[in-house]
The first five atom37 places (N, CA, C, CB, O) and aatype in JSON, in Angstrom:
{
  "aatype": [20, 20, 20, 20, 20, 20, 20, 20, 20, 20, 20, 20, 20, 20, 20, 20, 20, 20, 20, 20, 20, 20, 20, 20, 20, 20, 20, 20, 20, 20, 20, 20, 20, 20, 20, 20, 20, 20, 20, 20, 20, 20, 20, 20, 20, 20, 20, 20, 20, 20, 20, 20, 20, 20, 20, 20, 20, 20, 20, 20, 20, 20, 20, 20],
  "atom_mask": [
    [1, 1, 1, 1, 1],
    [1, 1, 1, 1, 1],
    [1, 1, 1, 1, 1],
    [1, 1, 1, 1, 1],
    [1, 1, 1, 1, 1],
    [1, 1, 1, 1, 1],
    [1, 1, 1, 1, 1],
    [1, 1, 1, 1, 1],
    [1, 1, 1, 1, 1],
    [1, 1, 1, 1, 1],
    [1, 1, 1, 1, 1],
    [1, 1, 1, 1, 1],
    [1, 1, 1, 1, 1],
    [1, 1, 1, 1, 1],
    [1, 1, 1, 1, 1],
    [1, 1, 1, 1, 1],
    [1, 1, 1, 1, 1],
    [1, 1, 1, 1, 1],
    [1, 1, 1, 1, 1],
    [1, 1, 1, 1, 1],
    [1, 1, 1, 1, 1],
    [1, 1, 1, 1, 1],
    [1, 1, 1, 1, 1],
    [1, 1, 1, 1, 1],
    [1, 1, 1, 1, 1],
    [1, 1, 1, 1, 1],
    [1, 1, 1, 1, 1],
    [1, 1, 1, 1, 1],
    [1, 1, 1, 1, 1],
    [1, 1, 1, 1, 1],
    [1, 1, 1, 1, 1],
    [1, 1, 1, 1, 1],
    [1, 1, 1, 1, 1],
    [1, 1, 1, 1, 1],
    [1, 1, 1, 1, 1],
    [1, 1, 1, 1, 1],
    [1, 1, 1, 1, 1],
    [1, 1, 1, 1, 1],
    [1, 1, 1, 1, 1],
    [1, 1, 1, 1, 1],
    [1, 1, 1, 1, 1],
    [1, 1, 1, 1, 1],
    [1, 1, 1, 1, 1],
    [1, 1, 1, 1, 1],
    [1, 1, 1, 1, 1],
    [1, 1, 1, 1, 1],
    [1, 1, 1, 1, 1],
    [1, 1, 1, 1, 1],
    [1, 1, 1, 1, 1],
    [1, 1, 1, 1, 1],
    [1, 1, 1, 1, 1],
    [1, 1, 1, 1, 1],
    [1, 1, 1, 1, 1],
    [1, 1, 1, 1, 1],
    [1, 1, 1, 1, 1],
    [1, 1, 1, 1, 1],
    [1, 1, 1, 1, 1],
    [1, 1, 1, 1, 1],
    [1, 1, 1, 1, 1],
    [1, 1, 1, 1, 1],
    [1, 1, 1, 1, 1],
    [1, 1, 1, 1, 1],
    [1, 1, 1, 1, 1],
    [1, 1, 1, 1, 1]
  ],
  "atom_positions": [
    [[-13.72, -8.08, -0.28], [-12.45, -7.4, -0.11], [-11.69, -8.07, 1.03], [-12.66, -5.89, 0.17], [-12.26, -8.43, 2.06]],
    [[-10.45, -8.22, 0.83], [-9.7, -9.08, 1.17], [-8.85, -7.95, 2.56], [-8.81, -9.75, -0.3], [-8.01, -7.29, 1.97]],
    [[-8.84, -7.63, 3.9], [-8.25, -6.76, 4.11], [-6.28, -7.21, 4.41], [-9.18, -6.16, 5.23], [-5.42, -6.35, 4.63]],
    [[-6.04, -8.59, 4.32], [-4.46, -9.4, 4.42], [-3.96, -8.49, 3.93], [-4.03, -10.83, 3.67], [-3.13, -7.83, 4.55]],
    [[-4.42, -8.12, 2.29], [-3.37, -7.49, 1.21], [-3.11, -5.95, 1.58], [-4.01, -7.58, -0.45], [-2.14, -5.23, 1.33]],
    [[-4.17, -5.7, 2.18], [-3.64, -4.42, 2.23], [-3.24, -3.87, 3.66], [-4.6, -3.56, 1.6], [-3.27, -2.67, 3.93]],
    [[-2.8, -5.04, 4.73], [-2.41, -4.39, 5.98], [-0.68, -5.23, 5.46], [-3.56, -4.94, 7.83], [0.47, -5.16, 5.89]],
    [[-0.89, -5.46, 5.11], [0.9, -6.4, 4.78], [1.42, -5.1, 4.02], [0.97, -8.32, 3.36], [2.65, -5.12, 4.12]],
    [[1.03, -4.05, 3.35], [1.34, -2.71, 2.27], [1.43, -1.49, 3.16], [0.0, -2.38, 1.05], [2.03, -0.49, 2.78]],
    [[0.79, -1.58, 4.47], [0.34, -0.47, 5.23], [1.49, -0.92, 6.21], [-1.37, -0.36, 5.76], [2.21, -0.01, 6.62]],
    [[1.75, -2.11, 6.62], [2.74, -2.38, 7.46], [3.89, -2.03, 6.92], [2.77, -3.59, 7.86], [4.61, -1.23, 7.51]],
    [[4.23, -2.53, 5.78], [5.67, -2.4, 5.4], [5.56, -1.03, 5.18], [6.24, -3.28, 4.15], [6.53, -0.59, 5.81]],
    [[4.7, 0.39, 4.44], [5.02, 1.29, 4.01], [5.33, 1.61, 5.32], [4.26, 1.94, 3.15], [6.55, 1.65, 5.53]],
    [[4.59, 1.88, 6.33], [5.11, 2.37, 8.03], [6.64, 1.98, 8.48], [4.05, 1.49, 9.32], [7.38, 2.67, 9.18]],
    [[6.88, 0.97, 8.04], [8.14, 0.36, 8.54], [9.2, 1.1, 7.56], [8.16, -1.41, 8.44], [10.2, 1.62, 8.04]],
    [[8.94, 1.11, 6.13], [9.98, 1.59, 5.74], [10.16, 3.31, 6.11], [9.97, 1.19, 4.32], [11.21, 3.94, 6.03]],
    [[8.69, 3.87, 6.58], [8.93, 5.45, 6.7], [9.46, 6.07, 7.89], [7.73, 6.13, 6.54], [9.82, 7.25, 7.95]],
    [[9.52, 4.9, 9.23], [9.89, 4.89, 10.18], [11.47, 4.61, 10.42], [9.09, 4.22, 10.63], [12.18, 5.0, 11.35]],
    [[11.79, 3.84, 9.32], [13.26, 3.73, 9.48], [13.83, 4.97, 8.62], [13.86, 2.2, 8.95], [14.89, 5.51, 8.94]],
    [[13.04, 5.42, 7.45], [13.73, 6.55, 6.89], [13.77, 7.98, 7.92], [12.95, 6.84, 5.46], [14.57, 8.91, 8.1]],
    [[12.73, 7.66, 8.35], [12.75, 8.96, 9.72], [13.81, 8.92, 10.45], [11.61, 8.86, 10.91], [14.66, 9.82, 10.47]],
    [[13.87, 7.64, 11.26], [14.83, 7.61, 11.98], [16.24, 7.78, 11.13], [14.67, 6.43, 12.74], [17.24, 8.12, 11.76]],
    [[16.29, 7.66, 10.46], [18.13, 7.58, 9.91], [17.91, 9.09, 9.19], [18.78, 5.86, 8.38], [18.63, 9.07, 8.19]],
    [[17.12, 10.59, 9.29], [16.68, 11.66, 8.64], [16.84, 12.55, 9.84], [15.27, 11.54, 7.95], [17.2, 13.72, 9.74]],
    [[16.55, 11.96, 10.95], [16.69, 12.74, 12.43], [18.16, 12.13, 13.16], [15.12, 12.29, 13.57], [18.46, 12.25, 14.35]],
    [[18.84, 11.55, 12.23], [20.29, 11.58, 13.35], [20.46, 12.69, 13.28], [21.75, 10.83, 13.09], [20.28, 13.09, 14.43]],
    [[20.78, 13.75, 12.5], [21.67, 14.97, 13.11], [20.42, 15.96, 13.28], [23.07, 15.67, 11.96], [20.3, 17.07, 12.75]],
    [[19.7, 15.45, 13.98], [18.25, 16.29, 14.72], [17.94, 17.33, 13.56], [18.63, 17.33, 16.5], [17.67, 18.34, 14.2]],
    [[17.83, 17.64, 12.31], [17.41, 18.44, 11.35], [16.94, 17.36, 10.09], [18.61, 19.53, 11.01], [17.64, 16.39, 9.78]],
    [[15.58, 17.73, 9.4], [15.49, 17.03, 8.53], [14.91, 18.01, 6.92], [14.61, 15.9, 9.19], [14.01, 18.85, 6.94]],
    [[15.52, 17.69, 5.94], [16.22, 18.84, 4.95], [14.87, 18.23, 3.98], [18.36, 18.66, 4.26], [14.03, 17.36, 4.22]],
    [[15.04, 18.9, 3.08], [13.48, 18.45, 2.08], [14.33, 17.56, 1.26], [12.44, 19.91, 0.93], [13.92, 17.74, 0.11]],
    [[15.13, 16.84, 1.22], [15.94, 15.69, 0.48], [15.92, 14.46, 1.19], [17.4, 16.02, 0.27], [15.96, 13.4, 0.57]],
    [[15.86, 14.51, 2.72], [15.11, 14.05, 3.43], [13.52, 13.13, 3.49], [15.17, 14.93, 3.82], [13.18, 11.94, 3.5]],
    [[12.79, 14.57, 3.52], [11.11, 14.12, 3.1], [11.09, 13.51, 1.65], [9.94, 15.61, 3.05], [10.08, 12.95, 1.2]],
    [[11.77, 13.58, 1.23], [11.77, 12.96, -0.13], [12.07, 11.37, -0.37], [12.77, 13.71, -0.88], [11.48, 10.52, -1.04]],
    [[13.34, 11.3, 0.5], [13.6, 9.86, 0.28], [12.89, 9.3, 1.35], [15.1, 9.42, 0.26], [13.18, 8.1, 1.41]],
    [[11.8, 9.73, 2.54], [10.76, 9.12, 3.94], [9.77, 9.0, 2.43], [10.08, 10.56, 5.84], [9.71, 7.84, 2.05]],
    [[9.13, 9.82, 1.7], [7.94, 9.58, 0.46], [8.26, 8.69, -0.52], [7.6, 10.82, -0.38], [7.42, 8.08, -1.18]],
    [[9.68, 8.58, -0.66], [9.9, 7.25, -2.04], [9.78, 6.26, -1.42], [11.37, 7.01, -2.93], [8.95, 5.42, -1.79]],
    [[10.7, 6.01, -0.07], [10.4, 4.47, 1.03], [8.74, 3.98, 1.1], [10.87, 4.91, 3.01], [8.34, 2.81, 1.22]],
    [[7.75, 5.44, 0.99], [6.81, 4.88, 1.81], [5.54, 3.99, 0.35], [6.07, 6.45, 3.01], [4.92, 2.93, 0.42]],
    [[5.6, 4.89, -0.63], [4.99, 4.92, -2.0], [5.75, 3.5, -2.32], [5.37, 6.42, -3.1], [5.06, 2.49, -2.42]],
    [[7.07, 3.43, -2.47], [8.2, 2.23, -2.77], [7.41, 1.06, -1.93], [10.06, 2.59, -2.08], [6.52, 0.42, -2.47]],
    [[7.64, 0.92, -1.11], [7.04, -0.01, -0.19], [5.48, -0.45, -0.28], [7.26, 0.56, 1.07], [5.06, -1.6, -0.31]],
    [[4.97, 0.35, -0.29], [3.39, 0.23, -0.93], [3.03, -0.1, -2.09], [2.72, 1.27, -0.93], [1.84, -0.42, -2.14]],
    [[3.53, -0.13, -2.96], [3.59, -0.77, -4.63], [4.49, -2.02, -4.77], [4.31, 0.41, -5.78], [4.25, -3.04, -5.42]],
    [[5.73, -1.65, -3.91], [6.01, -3.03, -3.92], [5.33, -4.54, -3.13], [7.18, -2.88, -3.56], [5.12, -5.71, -3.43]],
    [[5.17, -3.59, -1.91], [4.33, -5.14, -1.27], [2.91, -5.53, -1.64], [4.13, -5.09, 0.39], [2.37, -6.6, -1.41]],
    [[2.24, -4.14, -2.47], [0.92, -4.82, -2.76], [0.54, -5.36, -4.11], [-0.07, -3.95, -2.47], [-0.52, -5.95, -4.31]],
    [[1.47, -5.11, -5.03], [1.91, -5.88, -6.01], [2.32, -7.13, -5.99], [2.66, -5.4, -6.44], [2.25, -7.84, -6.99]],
    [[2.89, -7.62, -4.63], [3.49, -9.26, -4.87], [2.14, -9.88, -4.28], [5.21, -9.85, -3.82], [1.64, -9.12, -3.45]],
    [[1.63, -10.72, -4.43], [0.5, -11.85, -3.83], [1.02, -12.56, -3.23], [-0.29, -12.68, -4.62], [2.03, -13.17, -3.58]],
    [[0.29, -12.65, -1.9], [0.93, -13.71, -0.68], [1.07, -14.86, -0.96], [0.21, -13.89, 0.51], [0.4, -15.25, -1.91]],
    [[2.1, -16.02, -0.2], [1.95, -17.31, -0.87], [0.8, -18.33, -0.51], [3.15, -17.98, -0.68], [0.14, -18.29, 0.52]],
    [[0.69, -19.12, -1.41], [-0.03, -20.32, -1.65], [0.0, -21.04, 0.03], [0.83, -21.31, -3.01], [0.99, -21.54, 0.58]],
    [[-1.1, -20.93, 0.46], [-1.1, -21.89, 1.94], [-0.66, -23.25, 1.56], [-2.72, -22.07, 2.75], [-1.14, -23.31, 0.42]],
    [[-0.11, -24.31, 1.75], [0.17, -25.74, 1.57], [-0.57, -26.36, 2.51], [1.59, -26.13, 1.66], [-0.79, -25.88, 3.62]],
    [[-1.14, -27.92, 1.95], [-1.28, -28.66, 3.09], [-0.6, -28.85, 4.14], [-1.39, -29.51, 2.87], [-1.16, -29.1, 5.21]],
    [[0.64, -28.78, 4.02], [1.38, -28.5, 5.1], [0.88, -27.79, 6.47], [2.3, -27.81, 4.58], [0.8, -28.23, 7.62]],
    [[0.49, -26.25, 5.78], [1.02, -25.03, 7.18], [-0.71, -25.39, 7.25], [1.91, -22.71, 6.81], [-1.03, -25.14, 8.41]],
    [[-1.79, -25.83, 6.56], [-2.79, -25.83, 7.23], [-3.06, -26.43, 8.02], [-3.44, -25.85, 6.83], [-2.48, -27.51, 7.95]],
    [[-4.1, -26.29, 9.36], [-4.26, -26.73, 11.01], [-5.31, -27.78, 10.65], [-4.88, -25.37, 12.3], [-5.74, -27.74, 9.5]],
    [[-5.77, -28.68, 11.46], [-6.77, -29.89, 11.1], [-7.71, -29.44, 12.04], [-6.28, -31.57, 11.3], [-8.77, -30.04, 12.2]]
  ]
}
């Protein structure tokens, strides 16, 4: 088990639930239409990033 794939899914879902928070608490009240669109960001984000596969390392970016 690979743990890359699934902290890159855990990062972004946090990031997107943290910005939905924050933009849910400007007018210091948060409405259940609210928690709703912080749960689609966070589910959204988690299916989307762990669905894409990271890219291909190149000879390039690898170190000698």
């Amino acid at each position: 088990m690979r743990i890359g794939s699934y902290a890159k899914a855990i990062v972004s879902a946090a990031a997107a639930g943290v910005t939905a928070l924050a933009a849910a608490t400007d007018d210091g009240v948060i409405v259940h239409g609210e928690w709703v669109t912080m749960a689609l960001a966070v589910i959204g984000a988690l299916g989307i990033t762990y669905a894409v596969p990271n890219a291909a390392r190149s000879d390039i970016d690898r170190p000698y």
